[in-house]
Each structure stands twice: as structure tokens, then as C-alpha cells.
Wavefront OBJ file of the C-alpha trace (Angstrom):
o trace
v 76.121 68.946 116.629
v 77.292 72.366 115.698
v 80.747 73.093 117.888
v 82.426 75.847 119.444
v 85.966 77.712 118.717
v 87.752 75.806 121.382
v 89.673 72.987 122.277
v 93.133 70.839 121.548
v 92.483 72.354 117.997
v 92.865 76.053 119.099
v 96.303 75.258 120.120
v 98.812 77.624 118.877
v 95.328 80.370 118.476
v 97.453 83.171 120.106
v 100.387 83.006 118.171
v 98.226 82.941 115.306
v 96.321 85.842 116.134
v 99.140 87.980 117.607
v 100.781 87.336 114.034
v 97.148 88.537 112.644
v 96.899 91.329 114.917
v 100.496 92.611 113.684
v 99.775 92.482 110.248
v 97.007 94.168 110.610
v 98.431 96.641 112.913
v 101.453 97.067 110.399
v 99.068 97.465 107.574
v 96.582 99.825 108.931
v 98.919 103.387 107.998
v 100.458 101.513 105.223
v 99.585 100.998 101.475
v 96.552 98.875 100.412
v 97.227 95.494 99.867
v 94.922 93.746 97.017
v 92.308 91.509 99.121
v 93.657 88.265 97.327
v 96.922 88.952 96.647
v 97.831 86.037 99.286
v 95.380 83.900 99.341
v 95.534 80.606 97.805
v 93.416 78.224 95.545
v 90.743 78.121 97.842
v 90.246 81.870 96.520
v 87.669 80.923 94.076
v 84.759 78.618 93.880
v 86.857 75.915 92.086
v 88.970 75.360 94.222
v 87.155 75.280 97.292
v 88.232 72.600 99.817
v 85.745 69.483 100.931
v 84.644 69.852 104.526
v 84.275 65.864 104.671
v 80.247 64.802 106.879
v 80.798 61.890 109.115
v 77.484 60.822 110.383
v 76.339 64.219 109.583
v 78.744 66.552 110.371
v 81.577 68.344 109.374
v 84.110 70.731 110.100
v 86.783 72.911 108.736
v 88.578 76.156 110.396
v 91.026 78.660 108.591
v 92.133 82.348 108.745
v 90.986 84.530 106.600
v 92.566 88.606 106.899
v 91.974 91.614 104.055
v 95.010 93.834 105.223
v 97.439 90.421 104.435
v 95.937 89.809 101.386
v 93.867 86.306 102.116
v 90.469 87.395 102.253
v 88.347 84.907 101.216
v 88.320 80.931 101.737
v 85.975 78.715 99.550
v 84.681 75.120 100.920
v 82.402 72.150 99.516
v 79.975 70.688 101.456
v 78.437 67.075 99.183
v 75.324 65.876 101.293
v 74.697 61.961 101.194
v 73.609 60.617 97.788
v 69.533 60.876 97.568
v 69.513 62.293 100.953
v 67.418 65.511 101.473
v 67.238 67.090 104.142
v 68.212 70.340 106.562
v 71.791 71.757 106.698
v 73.082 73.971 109.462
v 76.007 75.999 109.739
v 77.535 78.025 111.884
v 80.680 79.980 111.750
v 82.863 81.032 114.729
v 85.866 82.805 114.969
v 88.626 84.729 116.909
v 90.398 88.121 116.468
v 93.614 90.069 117.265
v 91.271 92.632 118.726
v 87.671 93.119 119.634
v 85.225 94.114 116.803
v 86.572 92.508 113.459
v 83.775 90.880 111.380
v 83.676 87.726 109.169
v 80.837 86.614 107.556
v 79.834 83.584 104.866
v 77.042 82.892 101.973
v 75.967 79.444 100.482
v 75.624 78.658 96.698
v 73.999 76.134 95.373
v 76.255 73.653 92.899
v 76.004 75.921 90.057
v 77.030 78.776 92.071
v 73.299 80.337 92.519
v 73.329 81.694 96.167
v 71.180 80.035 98.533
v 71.568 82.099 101.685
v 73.973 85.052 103.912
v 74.707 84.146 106.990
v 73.149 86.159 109.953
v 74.294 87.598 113.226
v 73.795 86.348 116.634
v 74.079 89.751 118.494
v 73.244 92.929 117.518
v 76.298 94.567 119.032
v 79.494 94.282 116.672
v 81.959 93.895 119.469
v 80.373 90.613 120.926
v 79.351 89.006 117.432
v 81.637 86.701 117.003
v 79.463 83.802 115.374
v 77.045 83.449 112.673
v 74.698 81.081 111.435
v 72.543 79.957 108.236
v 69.979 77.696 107.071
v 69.684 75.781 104.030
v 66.138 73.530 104.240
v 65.248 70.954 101.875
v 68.898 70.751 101.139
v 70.583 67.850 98.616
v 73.412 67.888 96.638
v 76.389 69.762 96.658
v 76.806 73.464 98.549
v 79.739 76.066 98.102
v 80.736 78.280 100.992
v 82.157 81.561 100.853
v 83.684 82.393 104.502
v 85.278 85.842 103.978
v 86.336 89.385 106.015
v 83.670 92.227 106.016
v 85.717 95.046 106.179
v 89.111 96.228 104.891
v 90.604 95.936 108.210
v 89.129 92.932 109.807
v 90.709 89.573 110.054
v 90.383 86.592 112.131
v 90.277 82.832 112.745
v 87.431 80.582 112.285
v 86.003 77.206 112.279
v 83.197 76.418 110.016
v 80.803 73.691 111.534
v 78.158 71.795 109.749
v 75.169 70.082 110.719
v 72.967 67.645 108.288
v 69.726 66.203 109.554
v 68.130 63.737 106.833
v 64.536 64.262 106.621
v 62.179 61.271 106.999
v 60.244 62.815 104.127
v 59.756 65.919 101.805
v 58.918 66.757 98.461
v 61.130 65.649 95.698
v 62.829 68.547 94.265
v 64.931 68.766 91.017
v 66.458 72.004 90.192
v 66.761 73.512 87.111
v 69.807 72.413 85.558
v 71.135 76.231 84.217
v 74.689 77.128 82.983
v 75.123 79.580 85.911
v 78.429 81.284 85.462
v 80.448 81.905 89.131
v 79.209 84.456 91.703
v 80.307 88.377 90.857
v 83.653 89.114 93.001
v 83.500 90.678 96.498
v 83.431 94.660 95.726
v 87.051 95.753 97.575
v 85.491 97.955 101.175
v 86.274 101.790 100.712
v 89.466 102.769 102.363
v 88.032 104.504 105.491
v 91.054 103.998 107.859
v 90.700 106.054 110.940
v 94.057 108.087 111.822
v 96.398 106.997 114.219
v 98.101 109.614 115.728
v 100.806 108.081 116.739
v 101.415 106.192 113.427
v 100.617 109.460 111.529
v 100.426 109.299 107.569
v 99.897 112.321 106.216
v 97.945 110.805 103.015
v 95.072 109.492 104.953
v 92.405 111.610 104.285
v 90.665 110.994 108.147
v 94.259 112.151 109.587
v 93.369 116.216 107.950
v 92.075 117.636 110.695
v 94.580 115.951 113.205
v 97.232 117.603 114.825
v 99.541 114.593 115.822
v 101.883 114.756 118.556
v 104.716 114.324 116.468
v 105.293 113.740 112.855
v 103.225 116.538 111.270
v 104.696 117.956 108.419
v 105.798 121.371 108.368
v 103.087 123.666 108.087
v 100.523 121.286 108.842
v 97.193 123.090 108.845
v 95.646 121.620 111.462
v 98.720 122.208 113.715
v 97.985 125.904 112.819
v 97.210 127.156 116.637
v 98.470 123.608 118.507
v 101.909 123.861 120.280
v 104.402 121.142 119.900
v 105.879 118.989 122.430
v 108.349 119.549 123.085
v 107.085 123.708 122.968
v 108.783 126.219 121.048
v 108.742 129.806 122.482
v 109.032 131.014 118.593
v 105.175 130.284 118.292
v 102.093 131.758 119.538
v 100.316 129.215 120.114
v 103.333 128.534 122.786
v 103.520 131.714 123.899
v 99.884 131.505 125.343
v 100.268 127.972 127.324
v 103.823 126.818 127.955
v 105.210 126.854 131.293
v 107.618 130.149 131.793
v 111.309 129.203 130.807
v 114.549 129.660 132.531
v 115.460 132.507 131.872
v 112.132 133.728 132.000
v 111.013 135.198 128.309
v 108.497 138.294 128.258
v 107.005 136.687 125.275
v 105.254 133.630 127.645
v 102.271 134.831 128.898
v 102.775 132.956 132.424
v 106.053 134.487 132.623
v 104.721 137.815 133.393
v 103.794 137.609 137.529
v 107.791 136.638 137.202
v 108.826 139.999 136.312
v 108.407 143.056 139.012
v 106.414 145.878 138.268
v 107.253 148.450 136.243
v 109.588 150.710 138.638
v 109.675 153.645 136.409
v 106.288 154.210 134.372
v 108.215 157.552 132.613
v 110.822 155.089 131.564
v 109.695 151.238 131.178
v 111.641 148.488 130.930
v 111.163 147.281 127.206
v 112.253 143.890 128.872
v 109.697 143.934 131.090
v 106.434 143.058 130.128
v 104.796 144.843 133.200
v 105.940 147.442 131.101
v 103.810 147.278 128.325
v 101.074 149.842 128.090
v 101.869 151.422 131.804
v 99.795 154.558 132.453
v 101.929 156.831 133.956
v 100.495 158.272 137.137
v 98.989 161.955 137.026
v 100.779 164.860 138.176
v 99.008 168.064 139.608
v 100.290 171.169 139.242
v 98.786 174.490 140.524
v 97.862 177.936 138.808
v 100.502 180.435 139.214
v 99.100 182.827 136.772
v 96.381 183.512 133.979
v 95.277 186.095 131.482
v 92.249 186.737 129.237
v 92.311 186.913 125.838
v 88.891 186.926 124.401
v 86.366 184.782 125.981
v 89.281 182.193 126.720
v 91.689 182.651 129.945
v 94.792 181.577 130.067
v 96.091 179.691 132.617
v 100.396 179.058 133.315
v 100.676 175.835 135.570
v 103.653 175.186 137.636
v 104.325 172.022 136.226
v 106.165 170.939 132.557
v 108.179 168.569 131.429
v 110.608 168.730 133.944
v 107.982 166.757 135.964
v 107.263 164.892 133.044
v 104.075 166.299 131.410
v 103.841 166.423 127.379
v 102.383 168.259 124.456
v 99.955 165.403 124.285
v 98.662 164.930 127.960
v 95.198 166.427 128.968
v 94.325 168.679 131.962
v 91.499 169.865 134.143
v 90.704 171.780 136.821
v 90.209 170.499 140.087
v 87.487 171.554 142.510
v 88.991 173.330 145.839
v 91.433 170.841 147.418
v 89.584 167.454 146.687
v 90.519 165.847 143.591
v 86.821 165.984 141.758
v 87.395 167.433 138.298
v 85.425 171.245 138.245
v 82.163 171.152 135.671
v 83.347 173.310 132.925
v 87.143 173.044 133.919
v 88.497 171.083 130.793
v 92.290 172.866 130.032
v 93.919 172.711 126.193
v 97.038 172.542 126.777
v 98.906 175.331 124.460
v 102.543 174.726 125.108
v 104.228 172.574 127.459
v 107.974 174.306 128.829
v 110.620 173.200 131.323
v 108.898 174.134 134.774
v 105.432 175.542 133.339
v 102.389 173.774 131.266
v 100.457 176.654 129.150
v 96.440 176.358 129.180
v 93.260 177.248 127.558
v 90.258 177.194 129.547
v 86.441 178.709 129.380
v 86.233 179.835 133.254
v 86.798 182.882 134.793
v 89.156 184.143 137.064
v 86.769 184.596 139.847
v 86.426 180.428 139.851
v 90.314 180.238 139.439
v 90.641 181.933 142.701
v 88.805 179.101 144.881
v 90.335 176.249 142.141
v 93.941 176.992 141.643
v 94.873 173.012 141.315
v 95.010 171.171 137.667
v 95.435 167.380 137.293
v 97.380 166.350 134.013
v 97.455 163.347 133.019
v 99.230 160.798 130.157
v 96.862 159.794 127.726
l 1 2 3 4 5 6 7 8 9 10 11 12 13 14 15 16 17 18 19 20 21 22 23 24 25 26 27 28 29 30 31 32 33 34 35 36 37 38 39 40 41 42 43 44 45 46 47 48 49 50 51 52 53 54 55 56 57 58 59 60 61 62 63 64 65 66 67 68 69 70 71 72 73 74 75 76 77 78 79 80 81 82 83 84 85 86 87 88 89 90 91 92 93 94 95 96 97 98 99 100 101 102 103 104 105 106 107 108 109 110 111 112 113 114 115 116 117 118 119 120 121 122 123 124 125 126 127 128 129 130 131 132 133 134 135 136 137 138 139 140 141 142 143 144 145 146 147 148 149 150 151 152 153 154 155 156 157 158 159 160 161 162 163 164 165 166 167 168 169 170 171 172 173 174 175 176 177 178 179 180 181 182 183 184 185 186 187 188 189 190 191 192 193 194 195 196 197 198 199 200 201 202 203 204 205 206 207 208 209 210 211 212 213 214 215 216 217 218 219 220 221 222 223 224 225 226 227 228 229 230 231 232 233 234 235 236 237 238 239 240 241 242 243 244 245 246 247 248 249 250 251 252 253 254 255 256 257 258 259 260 261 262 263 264 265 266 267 268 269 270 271 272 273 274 275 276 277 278 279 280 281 282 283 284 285 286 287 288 289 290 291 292 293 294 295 296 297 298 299 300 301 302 303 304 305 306 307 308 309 310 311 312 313 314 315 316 317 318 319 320 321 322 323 324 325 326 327 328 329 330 331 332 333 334 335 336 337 338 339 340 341 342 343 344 345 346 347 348 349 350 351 352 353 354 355 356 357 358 359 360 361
């Protein structure tokens, strides 16, 4: 009967497939290696290897990997002489790591294929054993066990199951010069990209930012920070912890720094600095005169308080500090103890709102 992938025969399995798993490990970043640039004889359908039936069965076991270069493994089944019948066979196998595939296909003896072998799960991860059919079978049969994909690899062991049938139709095919089945087609390189095996050439690894080993001005490491971070870059500068000493340029450095003791004079080292508004002064109105429909208003405050040419003004109403409708001041000229002002009131309302606020722009 058909048998399973275990026993005194799987002796020395782990070695084998922690050599496999390697290899294929070692392989998977590196250059492409021809699928039979390793493999031996049993490479083509000539020199395929006899699995020899006793009482019916037979059995033969291999390894077969694409990334070391052995990826295909012929074998010759010869049924009893004038025996017809149906032949099973079923393939099972073990890999390095879940989810490699291997597969197989039966020819007939002048290389016509008979049948593909078929899964036995429809999840990839647990199929791990195939089957196929041959009925009405007589003569000889060529097997082609091989790895699906460019990266899979494994070890198998190819049972076989003959049952003679009591009787059937006799059957002689045509005898046609059939020249040997086309070549597998070599599996597109689609290697996903290790990060931590980065190659640069791998087309998947483009939009990866690697923790290390991107080269320099990788594009996709474009707004990433490196580890370990470098205060140089922005993308740093947003999310790294704050340094010793702490560096104004790191964002979380800032609640380090004190505030900004003296808004008319800011630290430039101190980012609590940056962009202070520097609190409003209010002066009050120690004189005016009209010229035109304007007034002119002298407030005792310039820049020996710290007001400027370019600060605004307006008038307050009474003693609260609600600006006056209407009270808007231009400031004219800005001296050492007095601010000159333009306003459109008259000096009736000056006389019950004598206070101006200026303030920094």
C-alpha cells in the first residue's frame, strides 16, 4: 500500500533539511542559480532511475531544491509483462520550512503525459502530499518529481501502488516517435525582501526602508530615521529621544528648555524662544493736536519701553482694557520716552480714554 514519509528511512531527515533550509536561506538575497545546474543524470527522461515493484509496489525518495540547482528528479516505473491494470502514486515530502511545494506528472513510454499530480489540501502550508491516477495502465511510465517554485525545496518519497485488473479492454497505443517533454519554464524571480538580508537589486526591496544597509540616499529611507538616529536629519529631529546635551533642533527637547525669560531679547538657543510675542505695553496720552480731520496723539511710552516703528496701537476704553470702537492709532514716529499717533477721534473722547495698548506684531 501507498506509505508515509516516516520511519528508520527518515533517519538523518533533519540534517538533511537544515542543510536544505540553509541553502535556501543563503540563496534567497543571492544570485540565481540555473534550476539544473546540480542536478544529476536523473535530470532528464533518459536517465531516470527504476523504482523496482515487488508484489506491486514500489518506492523511491530523493531531494529535489531550485535555489541549489537540483530541481528535477526523473524515475521509471515498468509494470508486470501483459499485466494491465491501475497504478497509484503518491508523493510525500518534507521541508526546511512550512509552505514549499513539490509536485510530479506521468508520461507514458514515449514521453506523452498521462497525468499532474493533484493536491490533498487546499491550503499551501499543510499540502505536503500529492497523488495521481493512471487507470488501465501497462507498460512502462516516466515520472517527473520536481520543485514548483524558485524557492521551494524539499525531501520526498515517491510511493507506488499497482493493482492488476482481473479484466479490461485490450489496449495498444499508437506507436508515435514522440520527441521528450518541453523543459520546465524557469519560475519568475519574485523574491520577497528581507530586510535584514537587504539587496538593493531586488526589485520587491524598493519601497523598503531596511534597518540597516540602505544605501546612501535610499529613496524610500527619504523621511525614516536610522538606528542608531542622527540629529542631522529631520526625520530625527521629529521622533528621537532628546540628547544629552539637550539640542533645540529635537522636537522633544523643547519642555527641557525654560521659557523664554526675556521676550525683548530671546535666547536664539532656546527654542521657547522662537516666535515669542512680546507682551503689550500701555502707555497713556500726555498730549494731542489736530491737524485736519486727524488728531494727534503723543503717548508716554517709546522705545525706551520697548515699542517700535512697526508695532500697532489702540485706544482703550476708560480704565478696562476693551479696545474703543473707532480708536485704531498709526503710529507716526516712535522716540526715546514718547510713541507719536494718528487717530480719527476727537479730543472730547480722549478726555474719558487717555490709555493706548501697543503691541508687537
Amino acid at each position: 500500500m501507498l506509505g508515509n514519509l516516516v520511519g528508520p528511512r527518515g533517519t538523518g531527515l533533519v540534517g538533511l533539511l537544515f542543510v536544505i533550509g540553509v541553502a535556501g536561506a543563503a540563496l534567497s538575497c543571492a544570485h540565481n542559480v540555473p534550476q539544473d545546474e546540480k542536478s544529476g543524470e536523473d535530470r532528464e527522461r533518459k536517465g531516470a532511475k527504476p523504482i523496482i515493484l515487488e508484489n506491486g509496489e514500489g518506492k523511491a525518495s530523493g531531494i529535489v531544491t531550485y535555489p541549489g540547482g537540483d530541481r528535477i528528479d526523473w524515475k521509471l516505473i515498468e509494470l508486470p509483462d501483459k499485466q494491465r491494470g491501475t497504478l497509484e502514486l503518491k508523493l510525500a515530502w518534507a521541508t526546511p520550512r512550512p509552505g514549499l511545494q513539490l509536485a510530479f506528472e506521468v508520461f507514458d513510454e514515449w514521453g506523452a503525459p498521462i497525468v499532474q499530480s493533484a493536491k490533498t489540501s487546499k491550503k499551501r502550508s499543510k499540502a505536503r502530499v500529492r497523488t495521481a491516477e493512471v487507470q488501465n495502465a501497462k507498460g512502462k511510465y516516466y515520472v517527473r518529481v520536481y520543485a514548483v517554485g524558485r524557492g521551494d525545496a524539499g525531501k520526498y518519497r515517491l510511493t507506488v501502488d499497482f493493482k492488476e485488473a482481473v479484466a479490461g479492454p485490450a489496449f495498444d497505443p499508437l506507436k508515435l516517435e514522440i520527441p521528450d517533454p518541453p523543459k520546465l519554464a524557469a519560475v519568475p524571480d519574485d523574491t520577497p525582501c528581507d530586510e535584514f538580508a537587504f539587496d538593493p537589486k531586488n526589485k520587491a526591496c524598493k519601497d523598503i526602508c531596511p534597518a540597516q544597509g540602505a544605501p546612501p540616499n535610499w529613496p524610500a529611507c527619504k523621511n525614516v530615521c536610522p538606528n542608531p538616529p542622527d540629529v542631522n536629519l529631520k526625520p530625527c529631529q521629529d521622533t528621537m529621544e532628546c540628547p544629552t546635551p539637550p539640542d533645540r533642533r529635537v522636537r522633544k527637547c523643547k519642555p527641557v528648555f525654560p521659557a523664554c525669560k526675556d521676550p525683548r531679547n530671546p535666547d536664539p538657543a532656546n527654542p521657547n524662544c522662537d516666535n515669542v510675542k512680546l507682551p503689550p505695553i500701555i502707555g497713556r496720552i500726555i498730549g494731542n493736536t489736530v491737524q485736519g480731520s486727524d488728531l494727534i496723539i503723543t503717548i508716554g511710552a517709546g522705545t525706551n519701553s520697548g515699542v517700535q516703528k512697526s508695532w500697532g496701537a489702540h485706544v482703550l476704553r476708560g480704565d478696562s482694557d476693551q479696545p474703543l470702537a473707532g480708536g485704531e492709532v498709526t503710529v507716526i514716529r516712535v522716540d526715546k520716552g514718547v510713541t507719536l499717533g494718528k487717530v480719527h477721534l476727537t479730543t472730547d473722547q480722549l478726555v474719558a480714554n487717555s490709555r493706548v495698548r501697543l503691541s508687537a506684531p
